[in-house]
C-alpha positions as CSV (number, residue, x, y, z in Angstrom):
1,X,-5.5,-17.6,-15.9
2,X,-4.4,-14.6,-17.8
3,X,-1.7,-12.0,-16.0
4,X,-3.5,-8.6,-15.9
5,X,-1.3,-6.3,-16.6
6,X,-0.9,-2.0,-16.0
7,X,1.4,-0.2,-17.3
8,X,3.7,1.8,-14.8
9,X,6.3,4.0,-16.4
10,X,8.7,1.5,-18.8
11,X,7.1,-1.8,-17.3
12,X,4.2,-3.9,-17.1
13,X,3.5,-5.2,-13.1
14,X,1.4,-8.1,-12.5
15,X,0.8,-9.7,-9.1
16,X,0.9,-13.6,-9.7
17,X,-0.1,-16.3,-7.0
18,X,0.3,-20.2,-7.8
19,X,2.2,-23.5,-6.5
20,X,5.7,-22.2,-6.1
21,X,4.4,-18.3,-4.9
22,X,1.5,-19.0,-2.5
23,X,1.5,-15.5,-1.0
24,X,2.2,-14.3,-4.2
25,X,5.2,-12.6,-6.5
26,X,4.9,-8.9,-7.8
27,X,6.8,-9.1,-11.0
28,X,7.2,-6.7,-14.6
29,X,7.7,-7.6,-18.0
30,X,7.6,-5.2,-21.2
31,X,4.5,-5.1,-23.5
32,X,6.6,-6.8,-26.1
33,X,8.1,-9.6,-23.8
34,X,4.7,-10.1,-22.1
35,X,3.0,-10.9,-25.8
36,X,5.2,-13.4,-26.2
37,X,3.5,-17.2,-25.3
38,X,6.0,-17.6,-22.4
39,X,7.1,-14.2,-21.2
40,X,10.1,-13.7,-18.5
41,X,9.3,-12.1,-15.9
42,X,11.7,-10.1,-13.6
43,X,10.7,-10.6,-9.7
44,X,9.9,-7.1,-8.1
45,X,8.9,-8.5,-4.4
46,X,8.3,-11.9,-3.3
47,X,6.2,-11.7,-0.4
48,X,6.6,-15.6,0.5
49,X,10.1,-14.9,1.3
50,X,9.3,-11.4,2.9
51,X,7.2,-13.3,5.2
52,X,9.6,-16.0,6.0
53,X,12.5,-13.8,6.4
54,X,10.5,-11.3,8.6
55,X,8.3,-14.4,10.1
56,X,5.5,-12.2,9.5
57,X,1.9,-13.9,8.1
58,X,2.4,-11.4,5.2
59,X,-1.1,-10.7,2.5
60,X,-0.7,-8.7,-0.2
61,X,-3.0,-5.7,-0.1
62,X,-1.8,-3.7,-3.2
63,X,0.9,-0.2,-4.3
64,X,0.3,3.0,-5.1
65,X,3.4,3.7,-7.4
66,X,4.9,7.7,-7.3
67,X,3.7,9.4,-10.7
68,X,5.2,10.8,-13.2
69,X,8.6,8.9,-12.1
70,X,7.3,5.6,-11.3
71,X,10.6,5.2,-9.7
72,X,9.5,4.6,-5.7
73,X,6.1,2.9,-4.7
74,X,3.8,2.3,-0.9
75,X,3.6,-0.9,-0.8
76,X,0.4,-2.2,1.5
77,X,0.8,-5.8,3.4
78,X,-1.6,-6.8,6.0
79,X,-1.2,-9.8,8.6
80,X,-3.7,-12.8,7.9
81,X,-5.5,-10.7,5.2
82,X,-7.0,-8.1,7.7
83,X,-8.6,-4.7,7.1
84,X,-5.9,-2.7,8.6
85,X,-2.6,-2.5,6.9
86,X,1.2,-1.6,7.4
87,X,2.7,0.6,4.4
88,X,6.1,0.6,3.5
89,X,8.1,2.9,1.0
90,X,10.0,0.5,-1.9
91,X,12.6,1.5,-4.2
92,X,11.4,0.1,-7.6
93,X,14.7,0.8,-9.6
94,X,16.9,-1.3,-6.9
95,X,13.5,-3.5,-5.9
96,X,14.5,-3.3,-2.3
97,X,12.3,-1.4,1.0
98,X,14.3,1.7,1.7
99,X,15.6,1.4,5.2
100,X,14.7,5.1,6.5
101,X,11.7,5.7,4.1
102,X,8.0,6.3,4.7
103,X,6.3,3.7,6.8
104,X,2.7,3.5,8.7
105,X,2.0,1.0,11.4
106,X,-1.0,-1.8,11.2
107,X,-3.8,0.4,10.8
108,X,-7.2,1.0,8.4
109,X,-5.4,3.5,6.9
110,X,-5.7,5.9,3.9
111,X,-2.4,7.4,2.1
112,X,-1.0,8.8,-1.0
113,X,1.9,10.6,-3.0
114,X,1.2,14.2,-2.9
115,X,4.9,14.4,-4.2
116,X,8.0,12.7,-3.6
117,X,8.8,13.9,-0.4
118,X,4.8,14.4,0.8
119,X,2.2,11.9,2.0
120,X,-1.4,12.8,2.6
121,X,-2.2,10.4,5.5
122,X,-5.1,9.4,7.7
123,X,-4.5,7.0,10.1
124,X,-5.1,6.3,13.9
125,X,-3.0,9.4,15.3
126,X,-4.8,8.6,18.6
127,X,-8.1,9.4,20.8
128,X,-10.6,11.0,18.3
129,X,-9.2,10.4,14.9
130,X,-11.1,7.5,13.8
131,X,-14.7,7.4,12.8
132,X,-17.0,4.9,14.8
133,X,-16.8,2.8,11.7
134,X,-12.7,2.6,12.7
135,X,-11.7,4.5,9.3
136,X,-9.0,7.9,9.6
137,X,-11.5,11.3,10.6
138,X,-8.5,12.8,10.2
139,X,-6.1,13.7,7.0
140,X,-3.0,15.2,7.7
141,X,0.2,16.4,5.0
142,X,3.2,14.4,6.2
143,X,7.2,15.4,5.2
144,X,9.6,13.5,4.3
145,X,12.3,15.2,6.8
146,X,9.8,15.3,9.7
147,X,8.1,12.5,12.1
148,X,4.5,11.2,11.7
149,X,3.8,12.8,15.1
150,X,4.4,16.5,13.5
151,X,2.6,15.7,10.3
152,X,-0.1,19.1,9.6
153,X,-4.2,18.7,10.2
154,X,-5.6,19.9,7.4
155,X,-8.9,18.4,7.2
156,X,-11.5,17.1,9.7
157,X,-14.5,14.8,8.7
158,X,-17.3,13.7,11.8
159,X,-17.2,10.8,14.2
160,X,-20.3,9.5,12.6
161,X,-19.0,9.4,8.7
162,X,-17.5,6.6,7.3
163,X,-14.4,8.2,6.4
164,X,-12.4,10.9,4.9
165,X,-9.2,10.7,2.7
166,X,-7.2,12.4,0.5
167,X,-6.4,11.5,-3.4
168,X,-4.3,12.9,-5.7
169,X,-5.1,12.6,-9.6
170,X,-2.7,13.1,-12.7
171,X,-4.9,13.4,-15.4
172,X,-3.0,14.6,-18.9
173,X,-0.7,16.7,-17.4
174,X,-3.4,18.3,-15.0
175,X,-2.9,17.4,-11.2
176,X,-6.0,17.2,-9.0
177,X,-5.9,17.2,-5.3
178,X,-8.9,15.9,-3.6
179,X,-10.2,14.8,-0.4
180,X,-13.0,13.0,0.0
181,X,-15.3,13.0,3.6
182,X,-17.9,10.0,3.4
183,X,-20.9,10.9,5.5
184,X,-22.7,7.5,4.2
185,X,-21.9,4.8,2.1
186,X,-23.1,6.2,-1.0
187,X,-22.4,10.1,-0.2
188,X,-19.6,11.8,-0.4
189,X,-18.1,15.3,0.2
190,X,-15.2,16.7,-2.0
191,X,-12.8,19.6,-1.6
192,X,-10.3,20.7,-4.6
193,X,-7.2,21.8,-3.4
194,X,-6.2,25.6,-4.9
195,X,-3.1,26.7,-3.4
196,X,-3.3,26.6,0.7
197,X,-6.9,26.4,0.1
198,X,-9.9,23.5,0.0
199,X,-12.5,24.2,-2.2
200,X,-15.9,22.3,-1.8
201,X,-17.2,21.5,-4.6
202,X,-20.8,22.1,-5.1
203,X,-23.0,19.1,-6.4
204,X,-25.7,16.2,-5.1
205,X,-24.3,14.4,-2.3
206,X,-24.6,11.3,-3.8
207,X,-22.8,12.1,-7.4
208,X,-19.6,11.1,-8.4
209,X,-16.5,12.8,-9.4
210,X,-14.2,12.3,-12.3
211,X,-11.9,14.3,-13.9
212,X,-11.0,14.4,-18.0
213,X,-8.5,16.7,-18.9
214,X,-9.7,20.2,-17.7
215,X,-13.3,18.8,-17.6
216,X,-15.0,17.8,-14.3
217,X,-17.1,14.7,-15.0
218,X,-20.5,14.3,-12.7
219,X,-21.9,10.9,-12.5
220,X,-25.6,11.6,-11.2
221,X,-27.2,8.9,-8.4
222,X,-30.2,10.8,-8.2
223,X,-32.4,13.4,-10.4
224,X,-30.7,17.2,-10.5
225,X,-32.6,20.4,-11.1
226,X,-29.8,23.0,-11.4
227,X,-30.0,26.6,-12.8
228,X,-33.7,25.3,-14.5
229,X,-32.4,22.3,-16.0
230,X,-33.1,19.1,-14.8
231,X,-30.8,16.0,-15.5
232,X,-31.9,12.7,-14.9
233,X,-30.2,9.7,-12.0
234,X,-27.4,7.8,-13.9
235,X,-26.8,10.4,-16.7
236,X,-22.9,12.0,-16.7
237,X,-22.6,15.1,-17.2
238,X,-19.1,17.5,-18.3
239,X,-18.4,21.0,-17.7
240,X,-15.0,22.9,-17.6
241,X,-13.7,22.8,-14.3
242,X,-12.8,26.3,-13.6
243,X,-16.0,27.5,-15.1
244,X,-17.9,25.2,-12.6
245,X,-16.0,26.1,-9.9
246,X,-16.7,30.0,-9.8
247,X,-20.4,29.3,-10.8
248,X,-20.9,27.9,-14.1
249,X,-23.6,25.1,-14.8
250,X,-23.8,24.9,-18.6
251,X,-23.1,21.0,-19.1
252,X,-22.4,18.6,-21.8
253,X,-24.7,15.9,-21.4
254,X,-21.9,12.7,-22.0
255,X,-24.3,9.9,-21.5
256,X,-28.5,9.7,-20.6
257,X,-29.9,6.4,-19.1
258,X,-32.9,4.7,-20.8
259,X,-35.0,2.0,-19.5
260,X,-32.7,-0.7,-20.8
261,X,-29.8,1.4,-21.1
262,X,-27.2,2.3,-18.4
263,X,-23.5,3.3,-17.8
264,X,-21.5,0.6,-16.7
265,X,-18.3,2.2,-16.6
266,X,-15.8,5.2,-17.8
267,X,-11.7,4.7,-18.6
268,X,-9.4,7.4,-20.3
269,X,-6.8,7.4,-23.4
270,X,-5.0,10.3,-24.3
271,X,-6.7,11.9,-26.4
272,X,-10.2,10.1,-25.9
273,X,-12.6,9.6,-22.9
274,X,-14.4,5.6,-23.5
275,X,-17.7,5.0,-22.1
276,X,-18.6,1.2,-21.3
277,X,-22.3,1.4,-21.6
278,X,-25.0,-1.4,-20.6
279,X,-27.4,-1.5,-23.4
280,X,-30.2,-4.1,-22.8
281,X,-27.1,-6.0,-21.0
282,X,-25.0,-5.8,-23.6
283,X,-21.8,-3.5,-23.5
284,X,-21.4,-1.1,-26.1
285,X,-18.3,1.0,-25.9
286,X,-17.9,4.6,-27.8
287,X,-15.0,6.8,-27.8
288,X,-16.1,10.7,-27.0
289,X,-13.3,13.5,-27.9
290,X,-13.3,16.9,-26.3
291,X,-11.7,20.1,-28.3
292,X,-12.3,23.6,-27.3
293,X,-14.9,22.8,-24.7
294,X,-16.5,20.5,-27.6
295,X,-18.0,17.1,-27.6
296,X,-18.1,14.5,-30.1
297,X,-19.0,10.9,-29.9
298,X,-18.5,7.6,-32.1
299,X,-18.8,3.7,-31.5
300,X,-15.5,2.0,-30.9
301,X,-15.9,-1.5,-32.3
302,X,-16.4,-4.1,-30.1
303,X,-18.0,-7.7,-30.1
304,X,-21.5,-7.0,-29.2
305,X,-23.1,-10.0,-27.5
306,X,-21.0,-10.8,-24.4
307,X,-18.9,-9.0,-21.4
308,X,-16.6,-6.2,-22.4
309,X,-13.7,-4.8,-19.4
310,X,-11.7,-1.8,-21.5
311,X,-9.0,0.0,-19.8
312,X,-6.7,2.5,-21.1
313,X,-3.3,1.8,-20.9
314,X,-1.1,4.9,-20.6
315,X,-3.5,8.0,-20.9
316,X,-0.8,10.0,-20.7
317,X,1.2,9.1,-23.7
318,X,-1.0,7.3,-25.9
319,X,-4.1,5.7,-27.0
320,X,-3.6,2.5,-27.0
321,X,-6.0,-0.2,-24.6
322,X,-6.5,-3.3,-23.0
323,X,-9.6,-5.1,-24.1
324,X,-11.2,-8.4,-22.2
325,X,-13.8,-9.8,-23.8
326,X,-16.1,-13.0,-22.8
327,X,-19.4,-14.5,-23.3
328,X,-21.1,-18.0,-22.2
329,X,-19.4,-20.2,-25.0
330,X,-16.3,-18.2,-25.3
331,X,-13.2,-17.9,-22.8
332,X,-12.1,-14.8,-21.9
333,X,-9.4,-12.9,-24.2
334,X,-7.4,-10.2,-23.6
335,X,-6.5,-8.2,-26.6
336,X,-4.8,-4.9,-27.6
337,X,-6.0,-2.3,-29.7
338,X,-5.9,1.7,-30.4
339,X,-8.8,4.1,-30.5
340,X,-8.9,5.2,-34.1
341,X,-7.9,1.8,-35.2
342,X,-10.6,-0.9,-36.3
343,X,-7.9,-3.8,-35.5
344,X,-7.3,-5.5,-32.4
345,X,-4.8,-7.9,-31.6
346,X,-5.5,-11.0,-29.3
347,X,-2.6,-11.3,-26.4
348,X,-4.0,-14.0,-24.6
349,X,-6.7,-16.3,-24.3
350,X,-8.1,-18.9,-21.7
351,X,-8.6,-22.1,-22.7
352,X,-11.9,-24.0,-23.9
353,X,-13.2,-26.8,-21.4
354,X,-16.3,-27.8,-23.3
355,X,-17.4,-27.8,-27.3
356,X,-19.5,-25.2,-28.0
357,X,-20.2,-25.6,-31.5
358,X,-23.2,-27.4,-31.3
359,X,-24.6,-24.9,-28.6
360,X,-26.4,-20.9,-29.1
361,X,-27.1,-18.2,-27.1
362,X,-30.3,-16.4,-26.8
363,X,-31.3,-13.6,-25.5
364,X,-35.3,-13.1,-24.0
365,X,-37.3,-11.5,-22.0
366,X,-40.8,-12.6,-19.9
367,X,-42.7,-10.5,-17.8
368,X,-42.2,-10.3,-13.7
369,X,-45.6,-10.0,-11.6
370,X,-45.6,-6.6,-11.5
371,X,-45.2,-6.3,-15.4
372,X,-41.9,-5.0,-15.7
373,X,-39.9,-6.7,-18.9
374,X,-37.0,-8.6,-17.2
375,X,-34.1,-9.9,-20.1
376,X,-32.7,-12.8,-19.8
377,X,-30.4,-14.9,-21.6
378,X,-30.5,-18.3,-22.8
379,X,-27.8,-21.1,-23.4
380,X,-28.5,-24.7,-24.8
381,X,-28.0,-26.7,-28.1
382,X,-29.1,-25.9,-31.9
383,X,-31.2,-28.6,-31.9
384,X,-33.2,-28.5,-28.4
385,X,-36.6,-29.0,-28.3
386,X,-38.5,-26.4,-26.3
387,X,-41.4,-28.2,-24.5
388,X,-41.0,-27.7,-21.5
389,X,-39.6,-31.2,-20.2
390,X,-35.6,-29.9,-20.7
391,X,-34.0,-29.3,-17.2
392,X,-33.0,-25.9,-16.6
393,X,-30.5,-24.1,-14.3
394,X,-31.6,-20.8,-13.6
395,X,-29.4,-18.1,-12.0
396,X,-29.7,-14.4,-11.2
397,X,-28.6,-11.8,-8.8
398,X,-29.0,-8.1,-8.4
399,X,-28.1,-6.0,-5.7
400,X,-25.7,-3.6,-4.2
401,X,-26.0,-2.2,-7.8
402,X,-24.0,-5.6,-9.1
403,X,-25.2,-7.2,-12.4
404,X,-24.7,-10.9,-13.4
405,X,-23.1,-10.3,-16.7
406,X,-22.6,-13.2,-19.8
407,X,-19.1,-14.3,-18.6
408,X,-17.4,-18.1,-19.5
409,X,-19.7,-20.4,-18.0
410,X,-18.0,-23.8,-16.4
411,X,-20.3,-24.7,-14.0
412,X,-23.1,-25.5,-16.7
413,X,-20.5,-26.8,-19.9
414,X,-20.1,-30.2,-21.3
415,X,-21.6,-32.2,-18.3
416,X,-24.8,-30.0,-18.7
417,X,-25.3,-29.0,-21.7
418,X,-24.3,-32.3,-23.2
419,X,-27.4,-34.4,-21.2
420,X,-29.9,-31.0,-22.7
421,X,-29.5,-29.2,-20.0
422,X,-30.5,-26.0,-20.2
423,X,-28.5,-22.3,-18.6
424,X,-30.5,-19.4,-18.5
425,X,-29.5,-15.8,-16.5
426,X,-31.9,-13.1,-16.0
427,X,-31.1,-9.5,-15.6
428,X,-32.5,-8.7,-12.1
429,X,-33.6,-5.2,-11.0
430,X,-31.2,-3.3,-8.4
431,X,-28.0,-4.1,-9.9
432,X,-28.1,-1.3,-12.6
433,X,-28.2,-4.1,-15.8
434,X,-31.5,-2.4,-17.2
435,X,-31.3,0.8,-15.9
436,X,-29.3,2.9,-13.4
437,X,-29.7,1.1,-9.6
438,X,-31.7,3.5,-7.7
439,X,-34.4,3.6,-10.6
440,X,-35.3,-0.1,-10.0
């Protein structure tokens, strides 16, 4: 396996589960120790002796570490892997739990920093604050000095939503408090906080919400027609964010959906905004700059014929990224690069378990009974003979807007391929690989 990293002030946290850590070890490294072939690691929590020593059936459910210090962290453990969680405040500097510091009981929970002495929280504060679903109706601004039990309502979502919960966003120097009410699964409800004050902000009910610098960043799920334009489901569109709020609708159009092409993903430098786009499955990635309200856009090379996961690594301080990049005959490698920069250096890579030099990829497409083109692609040797007599392993899935992608394929290696076996994966419609999702 290859240790993800993310980048959280001076280190480089990983969570790491194998022989010796079956519960699992949070640990940190620096970027230079961690490209080394055998990197130390310091031990931040090790939750198989947290769970012993607290004889507690301890599962790691993730942190959300205090920005810009990095210096405290919630840390979010559940018994037996359950929904609901317990959070507890950890000093990352001595790597200890602090004795007398923010902590929520077993609960489906939602919480963040506001600041370093204020939690948004929604939890179960008793009769009427959950939803029927069991998730927080209710977000309330906890202090530091004061008990939960006195923590202020500010915000109250319906007993038939989902949920509602409260974010907050540092984005290039910019903080963004949201919250976020759920109506439905794929709905959603936000409020900006200005001052003492919520702000909804108006848009579809089903688009999304990003933030770029002072740009607010709309992710359309269905057709718009706003102020006599009309914007297509899938496109993302870009507007200043205090123009839009007192009225404004002139947009930058970031990215339009085709019939093979879709969005697949969005990630942030400092000075760039990357778009992971599907184009007749394949990811293309280009690197968009805004100046004065201004958009321009180029390709940031990439291989072309495989999986691509980008993330940006510290978008406040530079513009430098983490690239992983698969593809049926190649295991996955994680490299590190900079926008602006054609090189990329490989960190790590996974190791082969079958020859692939005799084999090729293909990529095709046939017709479904309704006519619509479905791609698919194709593994098998050089030399194969196409008749019709070679056995084939087909594959394919597409729903809940979840695409089968060209990823490292072990199941059909050496054993297969070797005996003329055939692997072939077809893009199906509904999981947004040829096309945004609802258009299928």
């Amino acid at each position: 396996r290859i240790a993800g990293i993310a980048k959280r002030g001076a280190y480089y946290y990983n969570f790491w589960r194998d022989e010796s850590h079956v519960r699992g070890l949070w640990r940190r490294t620096t970027l230079e120790e961690y490209e080394k072939a055998e990197p130390v690691w310091e031990a931040v929590l090790d939750l198989d002796e947290l769970a012993g020593a607290e004889n507690e059936n301890w599962v790691w459910k993730g942190y959300d570490a205090l920005k810009p210090t990095y210096d405290r962290a919630l840390i979010f453990l559940s018994r037996g892997g359950a929904d609901a969680f317990v959070a507890r405040e950890f000093d990352l500097t001595e790597t200890q739990f602090i004795a007398d510091g923010f902590f929520l009981s077993e609960v489906k929970s939602g919480v963040s920093w506001r600041n370093r002495d204020t939690l948004y929280v929604g939890t179960d504060f008793g009769p009427g604050s959950l939803t029927r679903s069991g998730y927080p109706r209710i977000v309330k601004e906890w202090d530091r000095s004061s008990p939960l039990e006195q923590a202020r309502t500010f915000f109250e979502g319906e007993v038939e939503d989902v949920g509602v919960s409260a974010t907050v966003a540092h984005d290039h120097g910019h903080i963004y408090e949201f919250v976020r009410r759920r109506p439905t699964f794929f709905t959603n409800e936000i409020h900006l906080r200005r001052g003492d004050q919520w702000v909804k902000i108006d848009k579809p009910d089903d688009a999304r919400i990003e933030t770029f610098l002072d740009q607010i960043l709309l992710q359309l799920r269905s057709d718009w027609t706003v102020h006599e334009k009309s914007y297509p489901a899938g496109a993302l569109l870009a507007a200043d964010l205090e123009a839009y709020l007192r009225g404004d609708r002139e947009f930058a159009v970031l990215f339009e959906p085709a019939e093979r092409k879709s969005l697949a993903g969005t990630g942030a430098t400092k000075n760039y905004l990357i778009l992971n786009e599907l184009e007749n499955v394949r990811n293309k990635l280009y690197q968009l700059q805004c100046e004065a309200g201004q958009w321009t856009r180029k390709t940031l090379e990439a291989p072309t014929l495989g999986s691509i996961d980008f993330c940006g690594i510290d978008s406040d301080e530079s513009d430098d990224y983490f690239l992983t990049v698969t593809d049926f005959l190649t295991p996955s490698g994680l490299y590190l690069g900079t926008v602006g920069k054609t090189e990329q250096k490989k960190l790590k890579n996974l190791p082969a378990f079958f020859a692939a030099d005799d084999l090729e990829i293909s990529q095709h497409e046939t017709a479904s009974k309704d006519g619509m083109r479905i791609p698919y692609f194709q593994v098998s040797r050089k030399d194969l003979r196409l008749d019709g007599e070679n056995p084939l392993l087909l594959y394919g899935y597409g729903g809940l807007e979840d695409s089968i992608l060209p990823n490292y394929h072990l199941s059909a290696g050496s054993p297969w391929f070797e005996r003329g076996g055939v692997y072939r994966l077809p893009t199906i419609p509904g999981g947004g690989g040829i096309g945004p999702p609802q258009a299928a």
